[in-house]
C-alpha positions as CSV (number, residue, x, y, z in Angstrom):
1,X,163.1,114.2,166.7
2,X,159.7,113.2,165.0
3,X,160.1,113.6,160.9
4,X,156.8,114.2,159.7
5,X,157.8,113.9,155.7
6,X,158.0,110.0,156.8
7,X,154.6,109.6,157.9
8,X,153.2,111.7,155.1
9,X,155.3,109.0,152.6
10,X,154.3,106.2,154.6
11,X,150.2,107.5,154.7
12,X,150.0,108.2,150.7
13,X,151.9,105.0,150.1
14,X,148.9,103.0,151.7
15,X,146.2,104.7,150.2
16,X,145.0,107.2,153.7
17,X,144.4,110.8,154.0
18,X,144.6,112.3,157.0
19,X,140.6,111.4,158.4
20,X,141.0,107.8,157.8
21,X,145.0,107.5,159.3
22,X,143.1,109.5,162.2
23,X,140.3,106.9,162.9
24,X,142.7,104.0,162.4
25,X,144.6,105.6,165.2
26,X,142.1,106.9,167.5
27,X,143.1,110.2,167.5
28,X,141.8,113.8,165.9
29,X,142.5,114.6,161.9
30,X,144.2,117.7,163.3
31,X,147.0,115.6,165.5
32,X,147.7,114.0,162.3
33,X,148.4,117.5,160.6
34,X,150.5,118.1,163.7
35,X,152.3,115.4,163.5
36,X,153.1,115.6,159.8
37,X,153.9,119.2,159.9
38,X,156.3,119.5,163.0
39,X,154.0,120.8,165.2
40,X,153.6,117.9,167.8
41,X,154.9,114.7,167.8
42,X,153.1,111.5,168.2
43,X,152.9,109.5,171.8
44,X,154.6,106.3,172.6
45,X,151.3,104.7,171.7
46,X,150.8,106.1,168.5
47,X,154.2,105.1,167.7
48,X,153.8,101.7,168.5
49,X,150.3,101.7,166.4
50,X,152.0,103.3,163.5
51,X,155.2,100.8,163.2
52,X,152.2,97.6,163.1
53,X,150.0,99.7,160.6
54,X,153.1,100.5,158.1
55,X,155.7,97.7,158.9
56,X,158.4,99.7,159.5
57,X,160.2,99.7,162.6
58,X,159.7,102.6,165.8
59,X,162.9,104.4,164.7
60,X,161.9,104.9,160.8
61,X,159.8,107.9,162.1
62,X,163.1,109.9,163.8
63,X,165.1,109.4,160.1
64,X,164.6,110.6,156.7
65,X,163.6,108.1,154.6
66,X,164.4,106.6,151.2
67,X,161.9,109.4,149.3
68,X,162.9,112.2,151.8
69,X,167.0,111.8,151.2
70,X,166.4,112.3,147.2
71,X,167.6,115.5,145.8
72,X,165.0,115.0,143.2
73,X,161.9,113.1,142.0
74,X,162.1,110.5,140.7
75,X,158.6,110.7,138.2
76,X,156.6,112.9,137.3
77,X,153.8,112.4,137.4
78,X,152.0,113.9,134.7
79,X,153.8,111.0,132.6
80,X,152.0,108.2,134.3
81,X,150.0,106.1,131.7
82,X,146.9,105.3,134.0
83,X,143.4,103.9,133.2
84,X,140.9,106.7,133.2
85,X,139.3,105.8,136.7
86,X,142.9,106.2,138.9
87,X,143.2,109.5,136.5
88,X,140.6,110.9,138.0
89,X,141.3,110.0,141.7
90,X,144.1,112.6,143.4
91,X,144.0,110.2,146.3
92,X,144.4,107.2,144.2
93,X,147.4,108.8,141.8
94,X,149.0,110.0,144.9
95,X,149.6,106.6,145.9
96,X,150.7,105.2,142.9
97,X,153.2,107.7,142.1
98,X,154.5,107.3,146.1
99,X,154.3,103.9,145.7
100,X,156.3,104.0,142.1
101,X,159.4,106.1,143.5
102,X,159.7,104.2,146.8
103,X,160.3,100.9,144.5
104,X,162.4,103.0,142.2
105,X,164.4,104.8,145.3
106,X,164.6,101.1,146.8
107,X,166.0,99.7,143.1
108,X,168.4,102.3,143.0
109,X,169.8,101.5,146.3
110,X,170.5,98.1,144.8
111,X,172.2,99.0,142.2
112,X,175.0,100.4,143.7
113,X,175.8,96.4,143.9
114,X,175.1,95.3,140.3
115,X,175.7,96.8,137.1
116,X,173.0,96.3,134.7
117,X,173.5,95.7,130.7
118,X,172.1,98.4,128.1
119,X,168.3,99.1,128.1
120,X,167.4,97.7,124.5
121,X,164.4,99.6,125.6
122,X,165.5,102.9,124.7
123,X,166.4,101.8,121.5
124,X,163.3,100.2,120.6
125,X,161.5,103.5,122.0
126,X,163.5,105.7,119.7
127,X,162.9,103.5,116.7
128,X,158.8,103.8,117.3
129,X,159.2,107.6,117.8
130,X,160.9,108.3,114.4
131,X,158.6,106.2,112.8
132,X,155.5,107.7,114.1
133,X,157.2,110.9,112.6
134,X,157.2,109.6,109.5
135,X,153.7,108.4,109.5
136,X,150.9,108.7,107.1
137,X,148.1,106.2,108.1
138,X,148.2,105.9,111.7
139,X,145.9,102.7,112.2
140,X,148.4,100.5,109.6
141,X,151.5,102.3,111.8
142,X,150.5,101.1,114.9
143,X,150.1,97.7,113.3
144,X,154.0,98.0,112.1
145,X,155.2,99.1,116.0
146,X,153.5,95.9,116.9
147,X,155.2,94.0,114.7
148,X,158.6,95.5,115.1
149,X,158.6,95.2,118.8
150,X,157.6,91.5,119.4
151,X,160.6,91.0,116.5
152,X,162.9,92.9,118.3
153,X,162.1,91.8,122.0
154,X,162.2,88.3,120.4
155,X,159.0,87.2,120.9
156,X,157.8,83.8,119.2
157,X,155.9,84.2,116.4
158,X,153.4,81.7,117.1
159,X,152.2,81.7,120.9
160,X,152.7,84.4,124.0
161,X,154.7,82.4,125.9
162,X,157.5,84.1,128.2
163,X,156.0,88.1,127.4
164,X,156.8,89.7,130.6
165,X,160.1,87.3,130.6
166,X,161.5,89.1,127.7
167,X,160.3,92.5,128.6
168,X,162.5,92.3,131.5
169,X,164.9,91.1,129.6
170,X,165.1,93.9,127.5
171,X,165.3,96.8,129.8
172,X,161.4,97.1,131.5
173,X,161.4,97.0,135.5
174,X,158.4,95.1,136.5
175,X,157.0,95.6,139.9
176,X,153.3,93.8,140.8
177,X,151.2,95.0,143.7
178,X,150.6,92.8,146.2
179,X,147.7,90.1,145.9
180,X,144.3,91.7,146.7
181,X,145.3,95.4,146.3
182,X,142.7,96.6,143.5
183,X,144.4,98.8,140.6
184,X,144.9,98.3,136.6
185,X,148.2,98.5,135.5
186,X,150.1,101.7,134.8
187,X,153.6,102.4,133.1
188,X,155.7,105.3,133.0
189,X,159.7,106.4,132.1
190,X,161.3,107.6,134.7
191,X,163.3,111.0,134.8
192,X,166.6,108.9,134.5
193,X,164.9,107.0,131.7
194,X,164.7,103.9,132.5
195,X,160.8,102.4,131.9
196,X,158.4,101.1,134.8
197,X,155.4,98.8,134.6
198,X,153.2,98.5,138.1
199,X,151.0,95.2,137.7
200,X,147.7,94.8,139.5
201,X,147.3,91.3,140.4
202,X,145.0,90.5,137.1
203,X,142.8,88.6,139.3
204,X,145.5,85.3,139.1
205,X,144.7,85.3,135.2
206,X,147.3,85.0,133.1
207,X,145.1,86.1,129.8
208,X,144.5,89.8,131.8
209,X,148.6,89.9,132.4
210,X,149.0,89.5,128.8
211,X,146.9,92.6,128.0
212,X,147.8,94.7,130.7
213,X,151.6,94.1,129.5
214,X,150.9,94.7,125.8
215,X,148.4,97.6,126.8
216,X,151.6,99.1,128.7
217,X,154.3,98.8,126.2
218,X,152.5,100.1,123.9
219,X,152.3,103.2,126.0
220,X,156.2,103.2,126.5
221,X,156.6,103.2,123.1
222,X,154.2,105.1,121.6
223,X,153.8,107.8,124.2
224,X,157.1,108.7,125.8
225,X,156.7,112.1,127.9
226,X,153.3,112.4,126.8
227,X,151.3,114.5,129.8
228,X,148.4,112.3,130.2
229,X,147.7,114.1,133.6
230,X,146.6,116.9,131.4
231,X,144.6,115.6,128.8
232,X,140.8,115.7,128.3
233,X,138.8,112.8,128.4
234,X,138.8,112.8,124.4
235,X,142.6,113.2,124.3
236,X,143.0,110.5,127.1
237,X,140.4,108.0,125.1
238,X,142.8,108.5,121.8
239,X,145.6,107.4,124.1
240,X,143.9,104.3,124.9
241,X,143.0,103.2,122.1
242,X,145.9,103.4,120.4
243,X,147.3,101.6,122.8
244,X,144.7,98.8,122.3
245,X,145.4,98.3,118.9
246,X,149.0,97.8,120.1
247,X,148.0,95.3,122.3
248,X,145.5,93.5,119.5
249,X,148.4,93.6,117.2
250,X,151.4,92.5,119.2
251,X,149.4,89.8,121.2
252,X,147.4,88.0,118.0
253,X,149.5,89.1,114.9
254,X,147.3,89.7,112.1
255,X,149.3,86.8,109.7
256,X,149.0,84.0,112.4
257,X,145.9,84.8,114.2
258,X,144.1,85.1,110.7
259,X,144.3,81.6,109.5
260,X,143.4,80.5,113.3
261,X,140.2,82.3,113.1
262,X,139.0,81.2,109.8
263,X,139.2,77.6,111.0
264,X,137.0,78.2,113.6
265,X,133.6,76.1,112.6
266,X,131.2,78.4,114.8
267,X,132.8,81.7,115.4
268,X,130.1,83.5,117.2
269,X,130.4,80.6,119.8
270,X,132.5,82.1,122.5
271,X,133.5,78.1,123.7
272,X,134.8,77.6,120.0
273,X,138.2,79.7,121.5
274,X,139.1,77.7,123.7
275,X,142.1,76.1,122.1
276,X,143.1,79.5,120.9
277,X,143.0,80.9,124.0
278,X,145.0,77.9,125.4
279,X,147.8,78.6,122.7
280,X,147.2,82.4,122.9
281,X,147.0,82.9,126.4
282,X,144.5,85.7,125.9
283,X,141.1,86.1,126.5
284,X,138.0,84.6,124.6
285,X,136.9,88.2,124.5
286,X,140.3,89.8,123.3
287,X,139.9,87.1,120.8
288,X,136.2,87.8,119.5
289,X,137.1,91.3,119.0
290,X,140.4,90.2,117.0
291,X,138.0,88.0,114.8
292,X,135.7,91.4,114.4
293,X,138.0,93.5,113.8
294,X,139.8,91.5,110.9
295,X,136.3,91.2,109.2
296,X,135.9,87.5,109.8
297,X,132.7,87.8,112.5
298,X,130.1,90.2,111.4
299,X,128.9,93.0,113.8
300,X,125.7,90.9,113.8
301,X,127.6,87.9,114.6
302,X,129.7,90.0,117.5
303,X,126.9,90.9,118.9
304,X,125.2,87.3,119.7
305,X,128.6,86.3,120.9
306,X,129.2,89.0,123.0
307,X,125.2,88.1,124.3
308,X,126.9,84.9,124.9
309,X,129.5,85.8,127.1
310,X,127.0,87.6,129.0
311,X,124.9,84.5,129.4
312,X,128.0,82.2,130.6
313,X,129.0,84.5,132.8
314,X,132.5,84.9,130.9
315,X,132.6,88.4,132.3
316,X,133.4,87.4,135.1
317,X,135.2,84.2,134.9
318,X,136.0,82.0,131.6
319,X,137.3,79.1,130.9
320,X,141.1,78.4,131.5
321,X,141.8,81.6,133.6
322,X,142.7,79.3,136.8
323,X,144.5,76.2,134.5
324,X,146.8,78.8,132.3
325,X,149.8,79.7,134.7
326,X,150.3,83.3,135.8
327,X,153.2,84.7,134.5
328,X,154.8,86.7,137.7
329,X,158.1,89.5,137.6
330,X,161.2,87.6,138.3
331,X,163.9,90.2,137.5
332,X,163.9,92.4,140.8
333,X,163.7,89.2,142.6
334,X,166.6,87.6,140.6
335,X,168.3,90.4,141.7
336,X,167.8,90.2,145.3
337,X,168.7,86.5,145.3
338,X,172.1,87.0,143.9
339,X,173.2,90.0,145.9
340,X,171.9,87.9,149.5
341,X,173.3,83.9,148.4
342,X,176.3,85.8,147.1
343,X,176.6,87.7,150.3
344,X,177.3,90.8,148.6
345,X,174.2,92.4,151.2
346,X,172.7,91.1,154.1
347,X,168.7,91.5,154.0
348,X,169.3,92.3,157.7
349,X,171.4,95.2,156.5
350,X,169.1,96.7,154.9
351,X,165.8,96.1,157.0
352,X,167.8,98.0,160.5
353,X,169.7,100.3,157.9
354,X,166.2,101.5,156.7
355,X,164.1,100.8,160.2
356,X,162.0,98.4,158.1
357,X,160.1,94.9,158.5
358,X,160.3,92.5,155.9
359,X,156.2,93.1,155.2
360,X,157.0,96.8,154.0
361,X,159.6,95.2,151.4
362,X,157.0,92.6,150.6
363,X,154.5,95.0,150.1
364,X,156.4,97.4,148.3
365,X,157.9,94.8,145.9
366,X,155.2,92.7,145.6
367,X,157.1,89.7,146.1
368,X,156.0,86.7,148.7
369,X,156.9,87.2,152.1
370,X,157.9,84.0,152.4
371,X,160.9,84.9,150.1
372,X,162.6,87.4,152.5
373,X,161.8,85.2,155.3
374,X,164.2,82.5,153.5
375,X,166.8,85.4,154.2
376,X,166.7,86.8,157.0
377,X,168.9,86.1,159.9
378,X,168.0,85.1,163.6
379,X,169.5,88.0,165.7
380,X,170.6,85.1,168.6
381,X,172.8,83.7,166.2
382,X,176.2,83.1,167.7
383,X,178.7,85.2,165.7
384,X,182.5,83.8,165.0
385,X,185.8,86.5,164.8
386,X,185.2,86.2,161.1
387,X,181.8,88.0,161.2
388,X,183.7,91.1,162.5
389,X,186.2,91.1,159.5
390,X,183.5,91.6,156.6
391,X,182.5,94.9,155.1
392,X,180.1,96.8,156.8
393,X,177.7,97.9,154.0
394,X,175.9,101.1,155.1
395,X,172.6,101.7,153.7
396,X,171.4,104.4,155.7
397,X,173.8,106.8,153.6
């Protein structure tokens, strides 16, 4: 029997409502509704076109699936840290949050193989919440988080190498959305507590990662359970920015970036950076409004170097952004390659378990394709009496 819950899943996953999944398929928004709601179920022909639209395999649609077998959610969304424009796009959240809990439901599933060490997370979390308690002058405060946590997540003191490295390290699940999907990143804890950061793909610059992971832990730490769903514009603004200073902070540490700066011959010169930026890894522009903000460029001066990056086109594209490596998540795909070279799974289990092709997984993990294709198994392989005496890992159940 059709289960319409799966296609629903599968439609907000990819970004459709109803009228577009209808087009794609050639048939009316109301056989759609049908469909999803028990009230018909789709032809052969629509099956078929639905398994090559989502990657999933024809029988995915007569199962529950990983989302539909939870007892619970696993996020809620109000507690999603998004940018202001997804905030203010249902369709857009929709997806994200879909998107969040199918990694976190297919993470989960994966854990009943591994056992992971404490979250230092939690511990640094608690540390910046009783602190921000005690606060009295919140600007200076946010300056002392900063500080604390690239100490405590063991963060050189003089460049950004290794950031998202040592996040996972320390407890943060990383997951990056495939190449050419557009969306800023977003963090959130999950109801089990554990914390989440979704990359975009930062255009393949390394100085954007940089920010977008700063930007984000400083929202794990500074804004645990906050409702950001719920907020006005001013409330959601405050938000931001606090979590920009966080970023500033953590990523140029006022000590070290100051003496930097002040060697700088011509600091309204936006190419006069470039060496910082190189042993930074952040933007000319993050690094302008670092040298403002500490007082050594004037506003006057800001301004003629911010006409400067206009004028260069440094908007857009600066210098560096292709040479400087992009830093890319390697914990959940650590993960997979130990549990498949040491034959504790079979990637085949789990694509026929879950009716899946190795694109959805791709997709959904945002790891290369080319990386489940190193694992998975040609089905005319000829089998040998030992085959038939290893564990049959289910993970249908």
């Amino acid at each position: 029997m059709f289960v319409g819950k799966t296609l629903t899943n599968l439609r907000i996953l990819r970004g459709y409502n109803r009228k577009q999944l209808a087009q794609v398929l050639g048939v009316t928004e109301q056989a759609v509704w049908q469909y999803e709601n028990g009230y018909a179920a789709p032809k052969l022909g629509t099956i078929n076109d639905l398994k090559r639209l989502f990657s999933v395999k024809s029988r995915f649609f007569y199962q529950e699936d990983l989302l539909s077998k939870q007892s619970k959610n696993y996020v809620n969304h109000n507690h999603i840290a998004y940018r202001a424009d997804e905030r203010n796009s249902v369709q857009k959240t929709q997806m994200e949050k879909v998107h969040l809990e199918y990694s976190i439901a297919f993470l989960n599933l994966l854990s009943n193989h591994f056992q992971l060490p404490e979250n230092n997370m939690r511990k640094l979390r608690d540390e910046v919440l009783y602190l921000m308690r005690t606060s009295s002058n919140e600007l200076e405060e946010i300056k002392l988080y900063a500080h604390y946590a690239r100490d405590f997540l063991g963060i050189s003191s003089i460049n950004n190498k290794n950031i998202l490295y040592h996040l996972e390290k320390n407890g943060v699940f990383v997951f990056e959305k495939a190449v050419g999907e557009k969306v800023d990143a977003y963090s959130v804890w999950s109801e089990d507590d554990m914390p989440y950061i979704m990359l975009g793909n930062s255009k393949g610059v390394a100085a954007r990662r940089n920010f977008d992971l700063a930007h984000e832990l400083g929202h794990l730490l500074m804004h645990y359970k906050e409702e950001f769903a719920l907020q006005d514009k001013s409330n959601h603004n405050i938000f931001e920015q606090q979590a920009d200073i966080f970023a500033g902070e953590f990523l140029l540490p006022e000590r070290e970036i100051r003496k930097d700066l002040e060697a700088l011959n011509r600091i309204s010169n936006p190419d006069s950076y470039l060496d910082l930026k190189k042993k930074w890894e952040v933007s000319i522009q993050a690094l302008g409004y670092r040298a403002r903000d500490l007082g050594i460029m004037s506003e006057q001066q800001f301004r003629y170097f911010y006409a400067q990056i206009n004028k260069m086109g440094y908007r857009k594209l600066e210098p560096l952004d292709k040479e400087i490596p992009l830093q890319r998540p390697g914990k959940i795909k650590s993960i997979l390659q130990f549990l498949f070279e040491n034959k504790v799974i079979k990637l085949e289990n789990i694509l026929s378990s879950l009716e899946l092709e190795e694109e959805f997984l791709s997709v959904l993990t945002g790891i290369d394709k080319d990386f489940f294709k190193k694992y998975k198994e040609h089905t005319s392989r000829t089998y040998s009496i030992a085959d038939f005496k290893q564990e049959n890992i289910n993970f249908g159940n």
